[in-house]
N, C-alpha and C positions, 0 to 999 in steps of 0.2 A: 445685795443692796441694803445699806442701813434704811431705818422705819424716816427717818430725818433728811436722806435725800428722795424718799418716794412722794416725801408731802411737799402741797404747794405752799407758798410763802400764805402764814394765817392757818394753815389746814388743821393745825393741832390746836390752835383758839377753837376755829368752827368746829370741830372735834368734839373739845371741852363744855361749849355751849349746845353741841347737840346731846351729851352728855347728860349736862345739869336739867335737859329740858325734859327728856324721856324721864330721868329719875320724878321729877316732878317733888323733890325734896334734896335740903341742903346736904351736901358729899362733904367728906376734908377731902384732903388731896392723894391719902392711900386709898378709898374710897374711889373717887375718880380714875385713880392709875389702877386695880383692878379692874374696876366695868371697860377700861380702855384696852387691857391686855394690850399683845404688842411690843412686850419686853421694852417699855417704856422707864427710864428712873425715876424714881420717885422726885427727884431735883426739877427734873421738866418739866411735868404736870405742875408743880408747886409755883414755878417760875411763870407756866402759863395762866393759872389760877390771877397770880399776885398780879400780871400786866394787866388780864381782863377785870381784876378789879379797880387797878390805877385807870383804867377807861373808866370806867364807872359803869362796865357792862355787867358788873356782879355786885352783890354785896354778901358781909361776913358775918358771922358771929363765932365766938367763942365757943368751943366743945373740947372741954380736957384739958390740954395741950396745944390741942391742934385750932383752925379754923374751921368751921364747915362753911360753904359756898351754897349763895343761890343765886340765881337767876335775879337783875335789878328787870326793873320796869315792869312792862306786858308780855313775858315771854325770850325765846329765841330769836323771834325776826325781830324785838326792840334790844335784844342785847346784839345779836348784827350792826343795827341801824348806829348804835352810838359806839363800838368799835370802827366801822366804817367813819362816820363823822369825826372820832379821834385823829385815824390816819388822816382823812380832809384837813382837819387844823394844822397836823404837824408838816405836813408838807405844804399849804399853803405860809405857815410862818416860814419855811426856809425858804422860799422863794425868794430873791432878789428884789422885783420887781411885782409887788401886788396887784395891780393895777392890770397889765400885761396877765397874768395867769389868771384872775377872774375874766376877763375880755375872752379871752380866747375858749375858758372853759365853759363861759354863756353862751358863745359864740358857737360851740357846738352841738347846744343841747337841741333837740327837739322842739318842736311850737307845744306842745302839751304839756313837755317838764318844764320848759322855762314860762309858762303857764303860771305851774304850781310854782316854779319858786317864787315868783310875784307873789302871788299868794303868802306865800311863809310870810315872805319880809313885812308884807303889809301887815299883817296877823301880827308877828313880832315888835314891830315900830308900834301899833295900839297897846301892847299888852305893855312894855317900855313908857307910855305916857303914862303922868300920875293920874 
């Protein structure tokens, strides 16, 4: 069984950012594709590197040639959180129907999360006024 059908849809993102979190310093992407081992190409890793940075779950700087990668934000659980809330954006914009796919995804939450997301929004809508 290839390394590509054992992982789950993301596993090689979370992977990468469990990766970058342990090093606790910025990798390029041969960097990365060693500490992963794995008979990984070096194309993969690079291509997982570049998505998680179009999230904005990493950021880059120049080394050589190459990129080296770090961790954006506070960490692994903040490079999650805004991988996560990417996939949230791009599948709520293809939804058809807005209105229907918030309804129903409020509609399932918990009393505590839909709790906090009041919270957010209110937080957000103050921080939004001039």
């Amino acid at each position: 069984m290839s390394a590509r059908r054992g992982r789950s849809p993301g596993g090689l993102e979370r992977e990468v950012v469990a990766c970058l979190a342990a090093s606790g310093k910025p990798m390029t992407a041969s960097e990365v594709q060693a500490e992963l081992g794995g008979g990984l190409a070096y194309n993969t890793v690079l291509t997982a590197l570049s998505r998680l940075y179009a999230k904005q779950a990493l950021q880059r700087s120049a080394r050589g040639r190459a990129f080296a990668y770090r961790l954006a934000g506070e960490g692994a659980a903040d490079a999650e959180a805004r991988v996560t809330a990417h996939r949230m954006h791009q599948l709520l914009e293809a939804g058809a129907d807005r209105t229907s796919v918030l309804a129903r995804f409020v509609g399932g939450l918990d009393d505590a999360t839909e709790d906090l997301l009041r919270t957010l929004l209110a937080e957000s809508e103050r921080e939004d006024r001039p």
